[in-house]
mmCIF file of the N, C-alpha and C atoms, coordinates in Angstrom:
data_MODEL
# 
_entry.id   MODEL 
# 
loop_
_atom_site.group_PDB 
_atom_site.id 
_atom_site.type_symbol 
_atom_site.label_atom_id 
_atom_site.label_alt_id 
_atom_site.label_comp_id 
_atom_site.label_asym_id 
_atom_site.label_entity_id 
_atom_site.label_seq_id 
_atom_site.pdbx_PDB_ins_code 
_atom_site.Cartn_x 
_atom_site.Cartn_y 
_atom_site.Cartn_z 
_atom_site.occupancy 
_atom_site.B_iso_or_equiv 
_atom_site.pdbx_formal_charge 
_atom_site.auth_seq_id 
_atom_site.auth_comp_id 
_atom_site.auth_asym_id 
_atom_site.auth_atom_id 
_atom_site.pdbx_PDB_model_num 
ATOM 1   N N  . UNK A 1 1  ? 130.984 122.412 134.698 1.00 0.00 ? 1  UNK A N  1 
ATOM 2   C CA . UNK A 1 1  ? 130.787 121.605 133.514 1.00 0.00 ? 1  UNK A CA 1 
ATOM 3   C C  . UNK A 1 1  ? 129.297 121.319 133.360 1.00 0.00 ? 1  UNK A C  1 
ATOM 4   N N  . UNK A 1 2  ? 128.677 121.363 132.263 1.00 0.00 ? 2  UNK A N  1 
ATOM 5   C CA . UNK A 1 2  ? 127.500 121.609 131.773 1.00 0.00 ? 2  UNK A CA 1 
ATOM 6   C C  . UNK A 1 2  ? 126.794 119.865 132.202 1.00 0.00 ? 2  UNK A C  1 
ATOM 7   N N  . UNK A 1 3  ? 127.456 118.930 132.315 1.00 0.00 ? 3  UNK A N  1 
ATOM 8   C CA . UNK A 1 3  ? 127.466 117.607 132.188 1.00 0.00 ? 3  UNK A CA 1 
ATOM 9   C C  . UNK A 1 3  ? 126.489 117.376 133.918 1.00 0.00 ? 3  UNK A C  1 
ATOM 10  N N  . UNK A 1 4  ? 127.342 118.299 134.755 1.00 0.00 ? 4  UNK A N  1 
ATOM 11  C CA . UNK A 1 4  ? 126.986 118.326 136.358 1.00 0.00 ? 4  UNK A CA 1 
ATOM 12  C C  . UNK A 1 4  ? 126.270 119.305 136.803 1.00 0.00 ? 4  UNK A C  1 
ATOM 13  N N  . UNK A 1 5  ? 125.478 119.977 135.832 1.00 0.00 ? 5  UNK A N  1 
ATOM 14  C CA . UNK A 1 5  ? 124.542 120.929 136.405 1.00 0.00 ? 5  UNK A CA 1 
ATOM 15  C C  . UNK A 1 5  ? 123.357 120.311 136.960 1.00 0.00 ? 5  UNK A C  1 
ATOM 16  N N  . UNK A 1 6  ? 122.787 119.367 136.603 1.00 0.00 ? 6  UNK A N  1 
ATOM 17  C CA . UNK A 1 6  ? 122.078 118.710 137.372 1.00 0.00 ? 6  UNK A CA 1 
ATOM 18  C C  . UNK A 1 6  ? 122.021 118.589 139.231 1.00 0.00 ? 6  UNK A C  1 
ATOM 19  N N  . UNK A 1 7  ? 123.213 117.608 138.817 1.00 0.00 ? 7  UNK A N  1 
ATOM 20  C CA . UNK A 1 7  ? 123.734 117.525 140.001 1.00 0.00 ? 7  UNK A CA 1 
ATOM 21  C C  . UNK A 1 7  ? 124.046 118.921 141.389 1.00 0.00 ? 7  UNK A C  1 
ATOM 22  N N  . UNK A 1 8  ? 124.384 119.944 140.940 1.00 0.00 ? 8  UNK A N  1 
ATOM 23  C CA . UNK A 1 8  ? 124.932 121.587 141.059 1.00 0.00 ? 8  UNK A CA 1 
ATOM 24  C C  . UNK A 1 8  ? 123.550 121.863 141.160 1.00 0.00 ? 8  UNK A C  1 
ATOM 25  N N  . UNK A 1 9  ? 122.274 121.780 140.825 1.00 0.00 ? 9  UNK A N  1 
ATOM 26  C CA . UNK A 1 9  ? 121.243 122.154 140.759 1.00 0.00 ? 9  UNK A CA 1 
ATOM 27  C C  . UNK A 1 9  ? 120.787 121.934 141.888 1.00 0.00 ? 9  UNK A C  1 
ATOM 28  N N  . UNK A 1 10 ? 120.451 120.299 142.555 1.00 0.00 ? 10 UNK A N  1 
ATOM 29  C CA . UNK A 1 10 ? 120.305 119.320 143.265 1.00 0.00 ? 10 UNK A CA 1 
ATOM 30  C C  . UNK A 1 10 ? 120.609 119.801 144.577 1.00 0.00 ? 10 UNK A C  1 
ATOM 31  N N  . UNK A 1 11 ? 122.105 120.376 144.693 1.00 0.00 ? 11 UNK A N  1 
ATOM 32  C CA . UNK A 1 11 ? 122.849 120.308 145.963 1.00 0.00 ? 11 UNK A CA 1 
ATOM 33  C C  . UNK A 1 11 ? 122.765 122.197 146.120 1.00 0.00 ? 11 UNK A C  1 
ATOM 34  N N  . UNK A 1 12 ? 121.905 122.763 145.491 1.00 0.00 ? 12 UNK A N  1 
ATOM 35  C CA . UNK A 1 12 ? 121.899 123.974 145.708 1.00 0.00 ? 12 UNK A CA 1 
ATOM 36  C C  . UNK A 1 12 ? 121.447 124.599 146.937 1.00 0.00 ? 12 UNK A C  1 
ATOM 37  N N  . UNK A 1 13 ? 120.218 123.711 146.935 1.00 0.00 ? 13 UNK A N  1 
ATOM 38  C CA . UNK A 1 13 ? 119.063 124.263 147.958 1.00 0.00 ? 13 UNK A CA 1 
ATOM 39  C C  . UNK A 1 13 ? 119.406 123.618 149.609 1.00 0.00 ? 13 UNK A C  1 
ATOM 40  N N  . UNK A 1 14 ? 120.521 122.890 149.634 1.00 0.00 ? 14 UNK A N  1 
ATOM 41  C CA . UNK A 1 14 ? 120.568 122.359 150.773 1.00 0.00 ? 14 UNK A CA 1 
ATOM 42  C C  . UNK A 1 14 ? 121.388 123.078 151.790 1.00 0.00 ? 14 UNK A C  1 
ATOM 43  N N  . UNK A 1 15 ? 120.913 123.006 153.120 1.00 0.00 ? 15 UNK A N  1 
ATOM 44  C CA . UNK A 1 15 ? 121.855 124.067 154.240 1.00 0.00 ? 15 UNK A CA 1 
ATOM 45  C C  . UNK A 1 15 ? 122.962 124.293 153.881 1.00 0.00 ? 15 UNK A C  1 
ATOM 46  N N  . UNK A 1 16 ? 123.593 125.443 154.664 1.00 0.00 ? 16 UNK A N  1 
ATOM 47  C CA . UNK A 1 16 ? 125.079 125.571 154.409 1.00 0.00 ? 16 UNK A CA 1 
ATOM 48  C C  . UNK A 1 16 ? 125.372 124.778 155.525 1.00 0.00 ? 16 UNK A C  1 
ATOM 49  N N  . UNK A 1 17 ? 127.016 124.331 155.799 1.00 0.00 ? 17 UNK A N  1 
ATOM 50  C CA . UNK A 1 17 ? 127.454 123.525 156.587 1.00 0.00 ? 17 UNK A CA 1 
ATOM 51  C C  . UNK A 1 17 ? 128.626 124.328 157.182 1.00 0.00 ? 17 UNK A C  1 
ATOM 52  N N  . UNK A 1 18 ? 128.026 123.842 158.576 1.00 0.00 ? 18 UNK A N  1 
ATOM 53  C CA . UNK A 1 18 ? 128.132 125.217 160.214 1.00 0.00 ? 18 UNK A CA 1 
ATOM 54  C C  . UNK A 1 18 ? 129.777 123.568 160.523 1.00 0.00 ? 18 UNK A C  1 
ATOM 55  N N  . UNK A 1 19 ? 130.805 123.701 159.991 1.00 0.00 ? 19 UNK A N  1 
ATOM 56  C CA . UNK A 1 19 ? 131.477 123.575 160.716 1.00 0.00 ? 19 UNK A CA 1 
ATOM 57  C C  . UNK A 1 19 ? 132.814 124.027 159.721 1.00 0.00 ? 19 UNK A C  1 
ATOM 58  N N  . UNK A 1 20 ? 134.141 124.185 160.185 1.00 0.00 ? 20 UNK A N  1 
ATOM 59  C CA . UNK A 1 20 ? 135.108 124.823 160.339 1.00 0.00 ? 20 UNK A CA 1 
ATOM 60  C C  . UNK A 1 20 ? 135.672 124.299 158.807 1.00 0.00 ? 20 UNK A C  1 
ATOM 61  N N  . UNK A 1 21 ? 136.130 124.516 157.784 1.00 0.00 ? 21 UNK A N  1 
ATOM 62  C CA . UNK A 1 21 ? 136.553 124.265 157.109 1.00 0.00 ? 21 UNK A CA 1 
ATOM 63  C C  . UNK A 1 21 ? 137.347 125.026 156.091 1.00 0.00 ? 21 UNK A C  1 
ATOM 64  N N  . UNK A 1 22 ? 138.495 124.140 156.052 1.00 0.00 ? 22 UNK A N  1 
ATOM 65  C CA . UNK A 1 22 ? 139.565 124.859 154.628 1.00 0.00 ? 22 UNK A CA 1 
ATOM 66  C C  . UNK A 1 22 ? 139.187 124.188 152.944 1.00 0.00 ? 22 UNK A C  1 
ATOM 67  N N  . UNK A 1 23 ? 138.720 124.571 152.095 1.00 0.00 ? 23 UNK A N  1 
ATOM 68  C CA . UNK A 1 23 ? 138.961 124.296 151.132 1.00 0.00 ? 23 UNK A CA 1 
ATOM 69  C C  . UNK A 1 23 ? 140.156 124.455 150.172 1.00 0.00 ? 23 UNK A C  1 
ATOM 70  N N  . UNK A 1 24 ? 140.197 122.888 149.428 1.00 0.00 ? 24 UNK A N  1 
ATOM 71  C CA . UNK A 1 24 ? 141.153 123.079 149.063 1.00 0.00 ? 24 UNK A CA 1 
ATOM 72  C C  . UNK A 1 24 ? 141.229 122.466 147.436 1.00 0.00 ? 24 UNK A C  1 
ATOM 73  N N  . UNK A 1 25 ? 141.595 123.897 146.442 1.00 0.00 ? 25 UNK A N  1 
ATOM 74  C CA . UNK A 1 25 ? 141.504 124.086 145.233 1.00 0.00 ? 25 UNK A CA 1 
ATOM 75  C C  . UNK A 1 25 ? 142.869 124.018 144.346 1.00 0.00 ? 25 UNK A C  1 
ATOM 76  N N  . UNK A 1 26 ? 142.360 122.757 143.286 1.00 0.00 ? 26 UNK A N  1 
ATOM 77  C CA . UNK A 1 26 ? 143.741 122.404 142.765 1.00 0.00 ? 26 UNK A CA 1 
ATOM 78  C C  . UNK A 1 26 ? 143.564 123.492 141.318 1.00 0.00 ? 26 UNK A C  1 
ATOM 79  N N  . UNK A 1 27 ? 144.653 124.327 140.899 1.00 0.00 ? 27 UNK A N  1 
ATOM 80  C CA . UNK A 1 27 ? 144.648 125.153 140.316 1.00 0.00 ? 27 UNK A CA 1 
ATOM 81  C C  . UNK A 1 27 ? 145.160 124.651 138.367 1.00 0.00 ? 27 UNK A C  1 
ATOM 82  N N  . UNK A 1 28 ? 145.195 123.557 138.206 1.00 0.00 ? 28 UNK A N  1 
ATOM 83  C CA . UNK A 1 28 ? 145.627 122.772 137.218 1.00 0.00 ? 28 UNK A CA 1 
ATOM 84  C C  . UNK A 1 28 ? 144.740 121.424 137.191 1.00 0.00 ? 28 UNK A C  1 
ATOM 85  N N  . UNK A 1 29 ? 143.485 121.188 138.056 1.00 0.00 ? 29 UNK A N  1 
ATOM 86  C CA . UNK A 1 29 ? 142.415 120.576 137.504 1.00 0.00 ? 29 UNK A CA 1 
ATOM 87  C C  . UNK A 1 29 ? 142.232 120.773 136.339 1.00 0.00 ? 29 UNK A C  1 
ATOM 88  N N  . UNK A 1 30 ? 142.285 119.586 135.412 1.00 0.00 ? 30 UNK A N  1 
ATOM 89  C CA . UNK A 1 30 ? 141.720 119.241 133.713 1.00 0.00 ? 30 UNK A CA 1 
ATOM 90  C C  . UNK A 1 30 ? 140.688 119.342 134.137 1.00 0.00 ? 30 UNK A C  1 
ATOM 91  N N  . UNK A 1 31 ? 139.940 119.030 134.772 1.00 0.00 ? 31 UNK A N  1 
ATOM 92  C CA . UNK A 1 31 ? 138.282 118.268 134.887 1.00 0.00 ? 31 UNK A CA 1 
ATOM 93  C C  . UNK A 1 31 ? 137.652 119.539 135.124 1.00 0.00 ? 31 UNK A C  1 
ATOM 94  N N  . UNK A 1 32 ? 138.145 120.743 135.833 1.00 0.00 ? 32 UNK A N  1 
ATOM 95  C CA . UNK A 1 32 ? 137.034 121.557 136.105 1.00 0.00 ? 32 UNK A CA 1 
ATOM 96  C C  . UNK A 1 32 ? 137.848 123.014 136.771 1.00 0.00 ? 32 UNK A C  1 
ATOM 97  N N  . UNK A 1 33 ? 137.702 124.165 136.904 1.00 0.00 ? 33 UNK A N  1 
ATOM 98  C CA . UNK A 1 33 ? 138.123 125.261 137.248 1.00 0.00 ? 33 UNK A CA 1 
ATOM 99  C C  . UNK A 1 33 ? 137.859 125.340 138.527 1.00 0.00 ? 33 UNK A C  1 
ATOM 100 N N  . UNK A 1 34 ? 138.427 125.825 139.612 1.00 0.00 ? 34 UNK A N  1 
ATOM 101 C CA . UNK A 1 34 ? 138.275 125.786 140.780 1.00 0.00 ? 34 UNK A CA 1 
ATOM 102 C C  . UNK A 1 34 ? 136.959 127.085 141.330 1.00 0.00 ? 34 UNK A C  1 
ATOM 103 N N  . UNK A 1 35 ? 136.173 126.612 141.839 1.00 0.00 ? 35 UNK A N  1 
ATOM 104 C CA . UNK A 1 35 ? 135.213 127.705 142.274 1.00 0.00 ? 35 UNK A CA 1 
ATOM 105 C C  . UNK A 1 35 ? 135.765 128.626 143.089 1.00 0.00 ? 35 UNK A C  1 
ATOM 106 N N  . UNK A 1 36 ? 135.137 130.277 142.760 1.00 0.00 ? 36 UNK A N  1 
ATOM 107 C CA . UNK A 1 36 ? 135.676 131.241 143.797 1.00 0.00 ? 36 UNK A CA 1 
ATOM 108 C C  . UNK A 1 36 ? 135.659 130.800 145.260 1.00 0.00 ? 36 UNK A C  1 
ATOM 109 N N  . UNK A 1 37 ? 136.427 131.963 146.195 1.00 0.00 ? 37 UNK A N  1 
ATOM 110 C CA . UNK A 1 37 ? 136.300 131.919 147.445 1.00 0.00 ? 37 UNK A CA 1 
ATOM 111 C C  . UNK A 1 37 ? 134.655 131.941 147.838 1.00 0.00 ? 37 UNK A C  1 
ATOM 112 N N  . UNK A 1 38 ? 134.343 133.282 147.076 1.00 0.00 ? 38 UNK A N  1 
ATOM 113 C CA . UNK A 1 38 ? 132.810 133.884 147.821 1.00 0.00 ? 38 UNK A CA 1 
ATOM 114 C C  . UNK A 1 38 ? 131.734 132.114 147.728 1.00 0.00 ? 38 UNK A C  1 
ATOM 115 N N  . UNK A 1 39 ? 132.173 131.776 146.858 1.00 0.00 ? 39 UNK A N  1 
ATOM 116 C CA . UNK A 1 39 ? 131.183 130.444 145.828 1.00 0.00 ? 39 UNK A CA 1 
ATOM 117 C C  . UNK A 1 39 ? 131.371 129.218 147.747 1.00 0.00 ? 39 UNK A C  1 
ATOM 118 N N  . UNK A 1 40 ? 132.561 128.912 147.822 1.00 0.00 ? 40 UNK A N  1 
ATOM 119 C CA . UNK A 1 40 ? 133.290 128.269 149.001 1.00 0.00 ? 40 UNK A CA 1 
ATOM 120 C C  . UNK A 1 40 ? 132.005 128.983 150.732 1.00 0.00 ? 40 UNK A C  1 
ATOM 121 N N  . UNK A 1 41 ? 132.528 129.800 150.636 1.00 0.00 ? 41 UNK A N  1 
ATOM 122 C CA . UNK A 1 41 ? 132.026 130.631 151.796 1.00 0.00 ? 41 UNK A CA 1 
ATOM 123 C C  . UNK A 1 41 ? 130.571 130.672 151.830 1.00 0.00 ? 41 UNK A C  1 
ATOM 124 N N  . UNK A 1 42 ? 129.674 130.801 150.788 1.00 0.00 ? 42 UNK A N  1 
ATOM 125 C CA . UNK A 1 42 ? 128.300 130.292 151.071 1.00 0.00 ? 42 UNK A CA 1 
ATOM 126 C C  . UNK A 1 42 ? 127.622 129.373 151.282 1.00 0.00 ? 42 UNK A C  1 
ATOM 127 N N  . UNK A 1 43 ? 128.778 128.522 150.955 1.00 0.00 ? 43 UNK A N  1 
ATOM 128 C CA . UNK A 1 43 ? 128.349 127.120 151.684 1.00 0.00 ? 43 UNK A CA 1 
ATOM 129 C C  . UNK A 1 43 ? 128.846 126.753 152.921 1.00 0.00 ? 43 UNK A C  1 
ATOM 130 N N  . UNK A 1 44 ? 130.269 127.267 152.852 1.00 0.00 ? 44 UNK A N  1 
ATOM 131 C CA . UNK A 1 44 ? 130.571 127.109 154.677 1.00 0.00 ? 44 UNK A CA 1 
ATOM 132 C C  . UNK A 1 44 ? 130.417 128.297 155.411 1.00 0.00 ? 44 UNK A C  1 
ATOM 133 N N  . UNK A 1 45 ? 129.720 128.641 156.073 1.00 0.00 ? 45 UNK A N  1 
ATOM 134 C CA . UNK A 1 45 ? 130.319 130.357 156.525 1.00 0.00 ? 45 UNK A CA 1 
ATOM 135 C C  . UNK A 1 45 ? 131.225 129.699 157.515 1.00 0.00 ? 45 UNK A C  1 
ATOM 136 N N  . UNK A 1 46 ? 131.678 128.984 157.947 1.00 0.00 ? 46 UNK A N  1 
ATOM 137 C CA . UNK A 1 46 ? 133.075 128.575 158.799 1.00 0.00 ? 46 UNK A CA 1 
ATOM 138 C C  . UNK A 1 46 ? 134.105 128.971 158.539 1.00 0.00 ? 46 UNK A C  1 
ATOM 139 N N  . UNK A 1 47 ? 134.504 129.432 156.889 1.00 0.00 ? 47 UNK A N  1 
ATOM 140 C CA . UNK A 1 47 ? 135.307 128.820 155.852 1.00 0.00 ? 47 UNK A CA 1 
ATOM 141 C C  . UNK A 1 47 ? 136.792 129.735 156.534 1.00 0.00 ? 47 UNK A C  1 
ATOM 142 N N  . UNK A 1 48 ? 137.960 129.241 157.158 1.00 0.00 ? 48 UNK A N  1 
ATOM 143 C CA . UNK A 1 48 ? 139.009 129.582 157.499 1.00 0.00 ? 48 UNK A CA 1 
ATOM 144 C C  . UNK A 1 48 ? 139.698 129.674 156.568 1.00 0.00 ? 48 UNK A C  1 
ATOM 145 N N  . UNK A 1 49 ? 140.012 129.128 155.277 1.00 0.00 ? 49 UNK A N  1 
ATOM 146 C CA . UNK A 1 49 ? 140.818 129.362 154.001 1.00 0.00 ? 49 UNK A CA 1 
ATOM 147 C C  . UNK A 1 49 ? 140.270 128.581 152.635 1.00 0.00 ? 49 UNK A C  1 
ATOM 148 N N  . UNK A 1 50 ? 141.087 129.820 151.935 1.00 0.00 ? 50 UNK A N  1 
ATOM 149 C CA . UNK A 1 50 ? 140.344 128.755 150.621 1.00 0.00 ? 50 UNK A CA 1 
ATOM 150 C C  . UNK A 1 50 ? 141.609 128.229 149.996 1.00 0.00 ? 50 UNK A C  1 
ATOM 151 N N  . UNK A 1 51 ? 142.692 127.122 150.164 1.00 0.00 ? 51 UNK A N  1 
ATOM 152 C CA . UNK A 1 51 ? 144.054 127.089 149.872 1.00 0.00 ? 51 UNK A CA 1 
ATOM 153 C C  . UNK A 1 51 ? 143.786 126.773 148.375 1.00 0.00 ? 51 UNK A C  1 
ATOM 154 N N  . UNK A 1 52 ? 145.023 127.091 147.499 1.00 0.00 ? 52 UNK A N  1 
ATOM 155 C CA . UNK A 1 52 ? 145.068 127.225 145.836 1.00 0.00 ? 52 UNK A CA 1 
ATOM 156 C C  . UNK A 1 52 ? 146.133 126.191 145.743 1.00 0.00 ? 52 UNK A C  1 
ATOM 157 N N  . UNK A 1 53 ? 146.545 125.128 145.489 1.00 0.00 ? 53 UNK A N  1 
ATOM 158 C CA . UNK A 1 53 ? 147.754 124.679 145.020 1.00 0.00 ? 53 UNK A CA 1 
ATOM 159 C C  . UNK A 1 53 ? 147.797 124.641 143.122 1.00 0.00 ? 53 UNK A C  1 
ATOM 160 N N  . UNK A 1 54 ? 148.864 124.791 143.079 1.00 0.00 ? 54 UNK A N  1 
ATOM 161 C CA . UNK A 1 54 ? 149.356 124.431 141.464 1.00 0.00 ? 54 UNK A CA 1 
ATOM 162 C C  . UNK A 1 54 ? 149.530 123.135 141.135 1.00 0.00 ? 54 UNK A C  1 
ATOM 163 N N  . UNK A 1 55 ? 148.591 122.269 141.309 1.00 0.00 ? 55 UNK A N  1 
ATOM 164 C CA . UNK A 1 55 ? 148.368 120.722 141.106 1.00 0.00 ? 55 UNK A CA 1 
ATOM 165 C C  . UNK A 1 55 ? 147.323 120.251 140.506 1.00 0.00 ? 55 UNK A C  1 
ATOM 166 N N  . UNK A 1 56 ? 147.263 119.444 139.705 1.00 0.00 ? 56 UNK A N  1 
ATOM 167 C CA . UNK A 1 56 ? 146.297 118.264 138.827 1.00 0.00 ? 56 UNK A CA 1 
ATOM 168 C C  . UNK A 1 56 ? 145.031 118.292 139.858 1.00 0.00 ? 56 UNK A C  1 
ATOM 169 N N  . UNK A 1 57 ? 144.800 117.325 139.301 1.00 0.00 ? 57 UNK A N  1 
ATOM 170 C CA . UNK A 1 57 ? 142.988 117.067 140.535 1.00 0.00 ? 57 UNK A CA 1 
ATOM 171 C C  . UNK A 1 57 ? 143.256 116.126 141.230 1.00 0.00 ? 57 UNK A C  1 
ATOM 172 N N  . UNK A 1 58 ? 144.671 115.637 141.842 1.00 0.00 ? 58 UNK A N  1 
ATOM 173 C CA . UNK A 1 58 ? 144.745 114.887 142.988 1.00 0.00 ? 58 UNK A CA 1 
ATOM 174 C C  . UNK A 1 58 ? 145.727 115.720 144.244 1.00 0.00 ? 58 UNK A C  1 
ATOM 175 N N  . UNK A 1 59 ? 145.001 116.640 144.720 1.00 0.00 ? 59 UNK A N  1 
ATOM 176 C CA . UNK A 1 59 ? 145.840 117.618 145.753 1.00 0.00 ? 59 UNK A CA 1 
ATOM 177 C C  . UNK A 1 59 ? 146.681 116.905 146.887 1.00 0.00 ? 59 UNK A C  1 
ATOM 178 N N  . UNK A 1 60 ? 145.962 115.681 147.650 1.00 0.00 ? 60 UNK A N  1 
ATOM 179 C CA . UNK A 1 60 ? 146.054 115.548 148.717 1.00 0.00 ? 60 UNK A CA 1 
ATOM 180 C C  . UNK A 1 60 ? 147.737 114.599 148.091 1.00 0.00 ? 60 UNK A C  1 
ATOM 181 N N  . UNK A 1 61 ? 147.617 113.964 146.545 1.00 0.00 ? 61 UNK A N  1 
ATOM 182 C CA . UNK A 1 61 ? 148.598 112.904 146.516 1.00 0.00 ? 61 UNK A CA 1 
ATOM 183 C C  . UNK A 1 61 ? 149.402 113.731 145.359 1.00 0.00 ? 61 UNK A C  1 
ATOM 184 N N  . UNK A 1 62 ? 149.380 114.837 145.011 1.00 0.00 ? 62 UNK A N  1 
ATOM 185 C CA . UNK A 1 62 ? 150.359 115.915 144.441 1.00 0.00 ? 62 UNK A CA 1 
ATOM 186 C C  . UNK A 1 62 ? 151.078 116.821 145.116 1.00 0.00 ? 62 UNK A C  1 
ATOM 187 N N  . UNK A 1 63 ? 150.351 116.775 146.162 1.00 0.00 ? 63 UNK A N  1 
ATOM 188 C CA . UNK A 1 63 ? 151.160 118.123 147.132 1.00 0.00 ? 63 UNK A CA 1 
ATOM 189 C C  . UNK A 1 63 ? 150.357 117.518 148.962 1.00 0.00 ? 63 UNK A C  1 
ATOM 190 N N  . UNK A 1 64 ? 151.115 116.210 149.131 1.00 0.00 ? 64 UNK A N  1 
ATOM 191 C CA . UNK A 1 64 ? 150.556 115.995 150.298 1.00 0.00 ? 64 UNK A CA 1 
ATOM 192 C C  . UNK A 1 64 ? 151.205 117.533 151.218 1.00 0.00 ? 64 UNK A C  1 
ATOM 193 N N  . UNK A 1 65 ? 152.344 117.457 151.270 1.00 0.00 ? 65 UNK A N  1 
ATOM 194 C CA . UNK A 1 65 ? 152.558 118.382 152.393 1.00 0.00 ? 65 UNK A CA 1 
ATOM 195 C C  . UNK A 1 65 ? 151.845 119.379 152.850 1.00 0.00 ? 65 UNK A C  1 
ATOM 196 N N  . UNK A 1 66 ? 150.876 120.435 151.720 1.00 0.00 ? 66 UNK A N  1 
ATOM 197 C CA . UNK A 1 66 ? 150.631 121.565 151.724 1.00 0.00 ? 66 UNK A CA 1 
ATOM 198 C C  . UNK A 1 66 ? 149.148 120.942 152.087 1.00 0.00 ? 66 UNK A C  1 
ATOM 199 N N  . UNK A 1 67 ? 148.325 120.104 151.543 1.00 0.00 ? 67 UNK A N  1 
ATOM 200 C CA . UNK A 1 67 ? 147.357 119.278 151.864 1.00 0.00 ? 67 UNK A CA 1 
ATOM 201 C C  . UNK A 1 67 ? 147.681 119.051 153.457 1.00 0.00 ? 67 UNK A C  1 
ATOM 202 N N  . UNK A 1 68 ? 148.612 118.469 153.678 1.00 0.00 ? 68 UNK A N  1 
ATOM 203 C CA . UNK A 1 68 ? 148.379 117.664 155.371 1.00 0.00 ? 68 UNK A CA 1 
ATOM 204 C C  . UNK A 1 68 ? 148.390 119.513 156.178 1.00 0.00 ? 68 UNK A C  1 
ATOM 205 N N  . UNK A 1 69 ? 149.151 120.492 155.980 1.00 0.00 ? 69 UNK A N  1 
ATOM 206 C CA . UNK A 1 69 ? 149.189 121.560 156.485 1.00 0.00 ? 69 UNK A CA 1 
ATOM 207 C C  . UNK A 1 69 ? 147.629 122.139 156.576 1.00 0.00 ? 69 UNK A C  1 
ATOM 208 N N  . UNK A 1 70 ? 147.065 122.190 155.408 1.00 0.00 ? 70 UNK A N  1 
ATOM 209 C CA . UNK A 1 70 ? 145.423 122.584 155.368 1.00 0.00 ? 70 UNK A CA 1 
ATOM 210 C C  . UNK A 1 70 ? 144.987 122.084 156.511 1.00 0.00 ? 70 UNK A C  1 
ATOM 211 N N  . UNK A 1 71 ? 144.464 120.919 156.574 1.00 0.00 ? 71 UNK A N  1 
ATOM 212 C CA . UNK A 1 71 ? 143.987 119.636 157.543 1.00 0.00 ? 71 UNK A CA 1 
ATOM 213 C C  . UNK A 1 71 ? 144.635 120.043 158.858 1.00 0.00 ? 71 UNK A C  1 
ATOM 214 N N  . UNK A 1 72 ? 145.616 119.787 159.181 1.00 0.00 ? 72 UNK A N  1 
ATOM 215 C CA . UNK A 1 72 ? 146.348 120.776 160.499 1.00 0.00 ? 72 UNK A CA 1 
ATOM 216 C C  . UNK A 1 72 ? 146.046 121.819 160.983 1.00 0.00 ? 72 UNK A C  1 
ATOM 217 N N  . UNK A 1 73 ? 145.347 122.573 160.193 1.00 0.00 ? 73 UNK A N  1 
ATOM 218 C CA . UNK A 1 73 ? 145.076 124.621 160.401 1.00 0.00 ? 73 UNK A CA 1 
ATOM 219 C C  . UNK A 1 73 ? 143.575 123.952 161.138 1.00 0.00 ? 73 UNK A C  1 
ATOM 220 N N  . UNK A 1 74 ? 142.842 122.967 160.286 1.00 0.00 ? 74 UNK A N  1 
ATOM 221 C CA . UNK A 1 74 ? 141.210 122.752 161.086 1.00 0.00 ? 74 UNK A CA 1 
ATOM 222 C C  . UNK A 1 74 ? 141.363 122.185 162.511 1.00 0.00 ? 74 UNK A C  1 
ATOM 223 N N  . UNK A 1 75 ? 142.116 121.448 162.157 1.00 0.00 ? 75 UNK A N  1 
ATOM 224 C CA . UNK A 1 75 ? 142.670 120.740 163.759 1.00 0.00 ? 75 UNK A CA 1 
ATOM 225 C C  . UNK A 1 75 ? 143.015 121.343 165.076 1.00 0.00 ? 75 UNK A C  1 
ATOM 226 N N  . UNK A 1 76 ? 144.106 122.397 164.625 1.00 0.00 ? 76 UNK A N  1 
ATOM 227 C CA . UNK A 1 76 ? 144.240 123.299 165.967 1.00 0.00 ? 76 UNK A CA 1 
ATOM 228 C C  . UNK A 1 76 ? 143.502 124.502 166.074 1.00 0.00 ? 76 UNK A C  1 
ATOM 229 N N  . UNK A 1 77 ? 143.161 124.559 164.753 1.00 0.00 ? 77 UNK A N  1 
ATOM 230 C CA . UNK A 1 77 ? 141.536 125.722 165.149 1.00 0.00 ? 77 UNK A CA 1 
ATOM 231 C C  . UNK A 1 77 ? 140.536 125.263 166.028 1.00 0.00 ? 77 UNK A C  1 
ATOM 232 N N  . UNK A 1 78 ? 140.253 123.918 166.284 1.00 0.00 ? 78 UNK A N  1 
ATOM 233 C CA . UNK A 1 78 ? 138.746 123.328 166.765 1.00 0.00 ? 78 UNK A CA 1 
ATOM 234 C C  . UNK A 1 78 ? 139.565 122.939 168.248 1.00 0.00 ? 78 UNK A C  1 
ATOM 235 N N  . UNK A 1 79 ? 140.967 123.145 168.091 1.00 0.00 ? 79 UNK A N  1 
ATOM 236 C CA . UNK A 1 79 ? 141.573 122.546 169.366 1.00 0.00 ? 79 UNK A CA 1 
ATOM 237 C C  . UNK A 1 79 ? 141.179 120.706 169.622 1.00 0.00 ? 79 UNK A C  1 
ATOM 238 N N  . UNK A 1 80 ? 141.088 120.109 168.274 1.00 0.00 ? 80 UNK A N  1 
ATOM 239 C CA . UNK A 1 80 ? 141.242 118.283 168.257 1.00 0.00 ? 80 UNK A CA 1 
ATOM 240 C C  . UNK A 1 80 ? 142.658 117.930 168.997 1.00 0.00 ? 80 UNK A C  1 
# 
């Protein structure tokens, strides 16, 4: 959104972030289209998944289950 390029501008230049992570992309966000995988992965090279749900822009409280499963995959990956 043209509104947050600023912002998108801002957070461009800063390291990528070296730890283990699933992203997770709600596929029925009003507010905004979900960024590609490759888009995900240059910022984490950690990146273990990029999960898609068919939910609004509240993933974690539209689809806790598939949400708490994401969160679970980082967990026994890092062995927490």
């Amino acid at each position: 959104m043209p509104e947050y390029q600023a912002d998108e501008d801002r957070i461009a230049p800063l390291p990528q972030i070296q730890a283990p992570t699933i992203a997770v992309s709600a596929l029925d966000d009003g507010l905004r289209a979900p960024k590609p995988t490759a888009e995900h992965a240059a910022r984490f090279p950690d990146l273990i998944d990029d999960v898609r749900l068919r939910v609004g822009h509240n993933p974690p409280q539209e689809a806790p289950g598939a949400f708490a499963d994401a969160v679970a995959r980082i967990r026994f990956r890092v062995g927490a």
